[in-house]
C-alpha positions as CSV (number, residue, x, y, z in Angstrom):
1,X,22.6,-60.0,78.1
2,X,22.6,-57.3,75.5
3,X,22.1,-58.1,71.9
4,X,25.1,-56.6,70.0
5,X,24.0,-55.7,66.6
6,X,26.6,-55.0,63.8
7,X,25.4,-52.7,61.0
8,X,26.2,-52.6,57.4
9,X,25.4,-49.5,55.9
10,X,25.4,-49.6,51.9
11,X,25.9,-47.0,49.3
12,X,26.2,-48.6,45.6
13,X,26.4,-52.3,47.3
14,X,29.5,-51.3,49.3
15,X,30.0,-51.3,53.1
16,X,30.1,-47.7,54.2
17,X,29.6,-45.7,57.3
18,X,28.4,-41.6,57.2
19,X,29.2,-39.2,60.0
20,X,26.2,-37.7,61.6
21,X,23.9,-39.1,58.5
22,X,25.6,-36.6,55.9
23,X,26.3,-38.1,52.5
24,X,29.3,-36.1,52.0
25,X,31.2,-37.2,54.8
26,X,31.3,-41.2,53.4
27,X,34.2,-43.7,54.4
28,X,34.2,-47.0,52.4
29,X,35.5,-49.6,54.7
30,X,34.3,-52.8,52.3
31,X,33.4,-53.4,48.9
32,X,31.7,-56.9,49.8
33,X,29.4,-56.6,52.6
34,X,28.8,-60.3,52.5
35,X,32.2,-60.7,53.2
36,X,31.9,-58.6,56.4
37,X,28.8,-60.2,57.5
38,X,30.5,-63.6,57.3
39,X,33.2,-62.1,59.8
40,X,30.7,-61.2,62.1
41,X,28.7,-64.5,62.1
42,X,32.4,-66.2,62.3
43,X,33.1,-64.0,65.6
44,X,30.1,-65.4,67.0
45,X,27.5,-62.4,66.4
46,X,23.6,-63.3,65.6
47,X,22.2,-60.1,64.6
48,X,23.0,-57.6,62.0
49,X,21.3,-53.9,60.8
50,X,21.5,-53.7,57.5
51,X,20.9,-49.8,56.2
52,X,20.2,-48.8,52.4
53,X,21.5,-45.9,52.3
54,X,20.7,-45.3,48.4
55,X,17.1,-46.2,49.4
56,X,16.4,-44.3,52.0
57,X,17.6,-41.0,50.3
58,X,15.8,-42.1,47.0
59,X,12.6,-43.2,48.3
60,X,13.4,-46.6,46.7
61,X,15.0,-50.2,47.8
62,X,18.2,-50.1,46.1
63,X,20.1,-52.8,47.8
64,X,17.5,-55.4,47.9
65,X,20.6,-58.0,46.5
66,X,22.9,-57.9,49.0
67,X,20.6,-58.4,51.5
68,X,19.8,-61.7,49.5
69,X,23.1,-62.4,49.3
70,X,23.9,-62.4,53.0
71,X,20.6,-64.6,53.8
72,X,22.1,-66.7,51.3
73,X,25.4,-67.1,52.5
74,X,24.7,-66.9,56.7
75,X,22.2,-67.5,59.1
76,X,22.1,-64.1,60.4
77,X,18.8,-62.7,62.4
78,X,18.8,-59.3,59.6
79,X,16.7,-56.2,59.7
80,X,16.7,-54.3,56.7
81,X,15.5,-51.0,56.3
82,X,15.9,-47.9,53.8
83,X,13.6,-46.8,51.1
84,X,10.8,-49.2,52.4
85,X,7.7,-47.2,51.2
86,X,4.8,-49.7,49.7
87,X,3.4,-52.9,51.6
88,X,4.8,-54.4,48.2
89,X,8.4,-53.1,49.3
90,X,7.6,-54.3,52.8
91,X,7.0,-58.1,51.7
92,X,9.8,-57.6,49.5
93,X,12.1,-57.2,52.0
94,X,10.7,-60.4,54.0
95,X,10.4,-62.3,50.7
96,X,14.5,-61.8,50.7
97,X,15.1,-63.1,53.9
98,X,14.9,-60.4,56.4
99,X,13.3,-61.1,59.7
100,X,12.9,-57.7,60.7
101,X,11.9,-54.6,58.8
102,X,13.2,-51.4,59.5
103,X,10.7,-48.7,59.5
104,X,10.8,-44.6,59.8
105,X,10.1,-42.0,58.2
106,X,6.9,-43.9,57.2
107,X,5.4,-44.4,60.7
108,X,6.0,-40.5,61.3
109,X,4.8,-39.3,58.0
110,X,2.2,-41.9,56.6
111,X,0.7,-43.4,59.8
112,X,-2.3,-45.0,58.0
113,X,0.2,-47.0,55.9
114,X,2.6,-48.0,58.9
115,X,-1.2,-49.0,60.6
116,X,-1.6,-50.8,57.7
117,X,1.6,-52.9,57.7
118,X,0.9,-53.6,61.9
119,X,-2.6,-54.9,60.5
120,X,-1.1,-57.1,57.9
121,X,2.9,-58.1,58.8
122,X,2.4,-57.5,62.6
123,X,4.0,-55.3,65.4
124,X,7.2,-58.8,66.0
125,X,7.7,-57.7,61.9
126,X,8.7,-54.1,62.5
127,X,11.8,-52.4,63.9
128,X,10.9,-48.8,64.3
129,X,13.7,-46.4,63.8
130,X,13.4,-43.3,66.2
131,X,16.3,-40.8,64.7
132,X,16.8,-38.2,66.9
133,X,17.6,-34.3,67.0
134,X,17.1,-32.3,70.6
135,X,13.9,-34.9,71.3
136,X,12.8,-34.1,67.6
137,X,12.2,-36.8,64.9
138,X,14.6,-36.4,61.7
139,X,13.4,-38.6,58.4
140,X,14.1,-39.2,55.0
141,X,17.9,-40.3,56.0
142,X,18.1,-37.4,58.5
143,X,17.4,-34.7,55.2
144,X,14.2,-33.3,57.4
145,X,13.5,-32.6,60.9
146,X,10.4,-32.6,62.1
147,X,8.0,-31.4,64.9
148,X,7.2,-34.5,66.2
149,X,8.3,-35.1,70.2
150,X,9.9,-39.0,70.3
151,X,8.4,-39.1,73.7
152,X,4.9,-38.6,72.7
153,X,5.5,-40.7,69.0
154,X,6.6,-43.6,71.1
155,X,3.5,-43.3,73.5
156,X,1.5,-43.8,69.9
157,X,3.4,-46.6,69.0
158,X,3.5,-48.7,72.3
159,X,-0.3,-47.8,72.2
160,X,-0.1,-49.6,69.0
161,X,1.6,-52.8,70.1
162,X,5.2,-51.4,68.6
163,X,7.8,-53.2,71.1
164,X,11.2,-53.3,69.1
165,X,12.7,-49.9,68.6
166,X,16.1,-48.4,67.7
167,X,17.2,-44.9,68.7
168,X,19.8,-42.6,67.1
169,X,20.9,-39.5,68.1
170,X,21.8,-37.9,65.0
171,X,24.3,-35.9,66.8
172,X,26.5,-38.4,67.9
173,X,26.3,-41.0,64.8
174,X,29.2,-42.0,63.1
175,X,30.7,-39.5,65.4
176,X,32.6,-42.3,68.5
177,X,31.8,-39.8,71.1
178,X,29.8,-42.1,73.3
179,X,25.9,-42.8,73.4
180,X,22.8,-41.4,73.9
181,X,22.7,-42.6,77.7
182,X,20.1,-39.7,79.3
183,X,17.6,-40.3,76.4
184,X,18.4,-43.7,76.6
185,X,17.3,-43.8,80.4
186,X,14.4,-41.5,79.8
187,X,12.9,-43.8,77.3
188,X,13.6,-46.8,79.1
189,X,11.8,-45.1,82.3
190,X,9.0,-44.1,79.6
191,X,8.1,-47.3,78.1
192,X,9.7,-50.2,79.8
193,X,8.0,-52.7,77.7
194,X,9.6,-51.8,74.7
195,X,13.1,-53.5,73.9
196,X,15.0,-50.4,73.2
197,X,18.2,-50.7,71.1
198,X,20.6,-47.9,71.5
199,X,22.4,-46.5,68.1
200,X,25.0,-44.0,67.6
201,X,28.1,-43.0,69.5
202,X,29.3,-46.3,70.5
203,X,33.6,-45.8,70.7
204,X,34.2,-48.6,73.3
205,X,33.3,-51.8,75.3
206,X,32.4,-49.7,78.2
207,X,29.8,-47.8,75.9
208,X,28.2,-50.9,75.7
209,X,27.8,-51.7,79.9
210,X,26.4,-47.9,80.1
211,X,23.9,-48.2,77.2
212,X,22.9,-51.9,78.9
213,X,22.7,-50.1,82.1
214,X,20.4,-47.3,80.9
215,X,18.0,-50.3,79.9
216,X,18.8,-51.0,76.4
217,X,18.4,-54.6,75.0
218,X,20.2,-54.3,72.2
219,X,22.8,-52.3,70.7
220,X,24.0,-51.3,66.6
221,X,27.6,-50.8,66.4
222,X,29.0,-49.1,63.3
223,X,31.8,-47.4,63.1
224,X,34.1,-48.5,66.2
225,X,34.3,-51.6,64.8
226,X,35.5,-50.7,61.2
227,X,37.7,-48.0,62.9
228,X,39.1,-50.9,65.1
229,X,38.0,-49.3,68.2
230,X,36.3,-52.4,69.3
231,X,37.3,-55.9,68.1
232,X,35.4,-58.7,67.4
233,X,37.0,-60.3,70.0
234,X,36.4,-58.4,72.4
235,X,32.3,-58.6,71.7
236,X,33.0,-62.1,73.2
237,X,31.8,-61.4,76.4
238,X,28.5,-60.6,75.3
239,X,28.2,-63.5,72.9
240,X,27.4,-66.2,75.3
């Protein structure tokens, strides 16, 4: 059964969601995201992806608190990512509670220090982030596109014992025009052993049988939820 995987993006400790990763185009759906995480855990939902979005265009954890808060006040399975730069900000992130760390622009730009982090936190710590434009790695909250070919990053990771991953086509984030599903499959054909999470696009329920179907294990949905496009009740079926 798919993991469905809520996500919490924050900007200034509110819940927010951006279309297609700009920063001009912001909604604010919640100001308390611990509210919102207690309605997910209340619908039944395990997991939640919670996004800095102050951090990862600064360069520096900002939202380290509500993520503290949330541990506090649920027993949600949390990855956090955004601004996560230092091993210091890595076992930060842990120390709050977070049983995953989100990690990308770091493992494509500074591969000694993401080798690092495998060496001392472990490959079950990390959640690598694979945001993607035309098969080409964006990073530093989408700002910069790069040269580097997912297909042959992701080769480098597995290599590396990397086995949870999240993928995002930039193009279709925040944007409820349906999924990735042909990179999806081609990754999934690529590196079977990695437990592929699909992100962006989601708009429906039957989004979520085509991403499952293309060989994802998980899934983050954003904005169909807050936009009421998919209810928490009708996640039930996958919450068994």
């Amino acid at each position: 059964m798919i993991d469905i995987i809520p996500a919490i993006d924050l900007i200034d400790g509110k819940c927010v969601r951006l279309s297609q990763g700009d920063y001009a185009k912001k909604t604010i759906y919640n100001d308390n995201p611990v509210e919102v995480a207690k309605q997910f855990q209340d619908a039944g939902i395990r997991r939640l992806h919670l996004v800095d979005l102050d951090g990862a265009k600064s360069g520096n954890i900002t939202n380290l608190e509500v993520l503290e808060k949330i541990v506090l006040n649920t027993s949600l399975a949390i990855d956090f990512g955004g601004g996560v730069k230092t091993t210091k900000n890595f076992q930060s992130v842990l120390n709050a509670g977070a049983k995953y760390v989100a990690i990308g622009s770091v493992a494509v730009k500074q591969a000694q220090v993401f080798e690092e982090w495998l060496s001392v936190f472990g490959a079950d710590k990390i959640l690598l982030g694979t945001d993607v434009n035309d098969n080409k790695l964006a990073v530093s909250a989408w700002q910069e596109t790069t040269d580097v070919d997912i297909f042959e990053f992701l080769k480098e990771k597995s290599q590396q014992g990397i086995r949870k991953v999240f993928s995002t086509d930039i193009s279709k984030d925040g944007m409820l025009t349906g999924p990735a599903l042909e990179l999806y499959q081609k990754l999934h054909d690529k590196f079977p052993e990695i437990e592929l999470i699909a992100s962006g696009g989601i708009s429906c329920i039957d989004d979520i049988y085509e991403v499952e179907k293309a060989g994802c294990s998980g899934v983050i949905i954003g904005k169909a939820i807050y936009e009421g496009k998919i209810g928490l009740q009708d996640l039930n079926i996958f919450l068994r």
